[in-house]
C-alpha positions, -999 to 999 in steps of 0.1 A, spaced: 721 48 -110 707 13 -110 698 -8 -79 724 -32 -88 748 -7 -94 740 6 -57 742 -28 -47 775 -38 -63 793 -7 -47 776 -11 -14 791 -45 -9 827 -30 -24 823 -7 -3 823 -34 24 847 -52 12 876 -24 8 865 -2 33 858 26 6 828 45 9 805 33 -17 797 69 -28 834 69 -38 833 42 -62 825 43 -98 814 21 -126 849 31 -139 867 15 -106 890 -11 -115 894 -43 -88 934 -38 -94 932 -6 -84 912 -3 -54 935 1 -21 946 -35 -7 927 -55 -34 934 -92 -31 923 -127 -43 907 -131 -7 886 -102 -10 873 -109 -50 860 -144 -32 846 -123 -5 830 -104 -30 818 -128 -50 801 -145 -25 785 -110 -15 772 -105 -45 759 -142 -53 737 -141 -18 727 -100 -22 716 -108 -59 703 -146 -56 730 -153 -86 758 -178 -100 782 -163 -116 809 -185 -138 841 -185 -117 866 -178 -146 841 -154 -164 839 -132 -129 874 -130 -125 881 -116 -160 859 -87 -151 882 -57 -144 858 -27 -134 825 -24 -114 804 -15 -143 818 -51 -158 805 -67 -126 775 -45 -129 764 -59 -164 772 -93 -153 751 -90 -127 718 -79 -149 726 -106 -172 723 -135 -151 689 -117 -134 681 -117 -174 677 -83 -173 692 -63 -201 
C-alpha cells in the first residue's frame, strides 16, 4: 500500500466516518454512505493541504473511485 494511498483513505475516512481500513482503491465516492457535494469539497481541500497539491476542479470531480484519486494524487507530486 502506498503512502498516498494511506493518506487518501485516512482523510476519507474522516470525511465519511468510515474506518479507513475499510476503504479500498475500488471504493467509489457515489457509493460511500452519505456522500455529498459538501463532503467531495471537504475532501478536496483535505487532500490539497495533506499532499501540498492543486488539483483541476472539473478533472477531480470526474474521478469515481479512490484508486482514481490515488493516481491523481502521484501525478501532480510527479511521481509515476
Amino acid at each position: 500500500m502506498s503512502e498516498v494511498f494511506t493518506g487518501v483513505a485516512d482523510l476519507v475516512g474522516q470525511v465519511t466516518d468510515l474506518p479507513p481500513e475499510d476503504i479500498s482503491a475500488e471504493a467509489r465516492f457515489d457509493a460511500l454512505a452519505n456522500w455529498t457535494s459538501y463532503d467531495a469539497l471537504r475532501l478536496l481541500t483535505g487532500i490539497e493541504q495533506h499532499f501540498a497539491v492543486r488539483l483541476d476542479l472539473q478533472e477531480y470531480f470526474a474521478i469515481k473511485d479512490v484508486g482514481g484519486l490515488v493516481t491523481a494524487i502521484a501525478a501532480a507530486q510527479g511521481k509515476p
